[in-house]
N, C-alpha and C positions, 0 to 999 in steps of 0.2 A: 496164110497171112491175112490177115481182119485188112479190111480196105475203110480206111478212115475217111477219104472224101466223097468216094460216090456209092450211096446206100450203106452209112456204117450201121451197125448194128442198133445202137439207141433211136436212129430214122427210120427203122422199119417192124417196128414190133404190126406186123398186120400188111395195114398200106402206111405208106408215106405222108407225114401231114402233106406237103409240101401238094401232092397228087388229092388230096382232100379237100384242099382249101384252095385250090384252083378249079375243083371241078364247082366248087359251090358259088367261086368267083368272088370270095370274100378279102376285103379291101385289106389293107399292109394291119394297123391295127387289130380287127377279127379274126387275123390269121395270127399273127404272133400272138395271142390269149390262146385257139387253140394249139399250135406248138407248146408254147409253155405247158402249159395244162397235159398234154398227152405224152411231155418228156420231160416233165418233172422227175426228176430225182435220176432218173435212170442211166442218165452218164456219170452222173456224181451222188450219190445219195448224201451227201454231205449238204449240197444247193438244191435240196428237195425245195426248201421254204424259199430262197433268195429267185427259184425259177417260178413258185407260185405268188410271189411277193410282185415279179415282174407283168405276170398274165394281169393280175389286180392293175398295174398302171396305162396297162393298154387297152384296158376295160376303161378308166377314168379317161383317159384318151378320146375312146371313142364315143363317149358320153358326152364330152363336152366339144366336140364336132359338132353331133345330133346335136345340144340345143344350140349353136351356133346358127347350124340350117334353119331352124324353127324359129331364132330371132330373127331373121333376114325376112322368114314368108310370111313374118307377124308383123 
C-alpha cells in the first residue's frame, strides 16, 4: 500500500522539499516556488503548467515583499 500522507511518493523523488527548504530556512514564499518547481507535474502530469504557473506567483510574491523592505529603508 503507497502511503499518501507521510512521504508519498511525488515528496520524495531524492529528499523531501519540505527537509530542503527548512534546512535552508527559506520563508513560506521561497519554499512554495521550490515545491512547485520540484513537483511539477509529477502527481498529475496533466497540472504540470497550473503547478509551474503557481511557483511564478510566489516568485511575484516575494518580489514585491523585497521592494516593500526596500521602500520602508529608503
Amino acid at each position: 500500500m503507497k502511503e499518501a500522507v507521510h512521504s508519498p511518493e511525488h515528496y520524495t523523488k531524492g529528499i523531501e522539499v519540505i527537509k530542503f527548504t527548512n534546512s535552508w530556512n527559506l520563508n513560506f514564499p521561497r519554499g512554495s516556488v521550490v515545491k512547485y518547481i520540484c513537483r511539477g507535474g509529477i502527481k498529475d502530469p496533466l497540472t504540470e503548467i497550473q503547478d509551474l504557473e503557481k511557483a511564478k506567483k510566489y516568485i511575484d510574491f516575494e518580489i514585491e515583499r523585497l521592494k516593500s523592505v526596500q521602500a520602508i529603508r529608503n
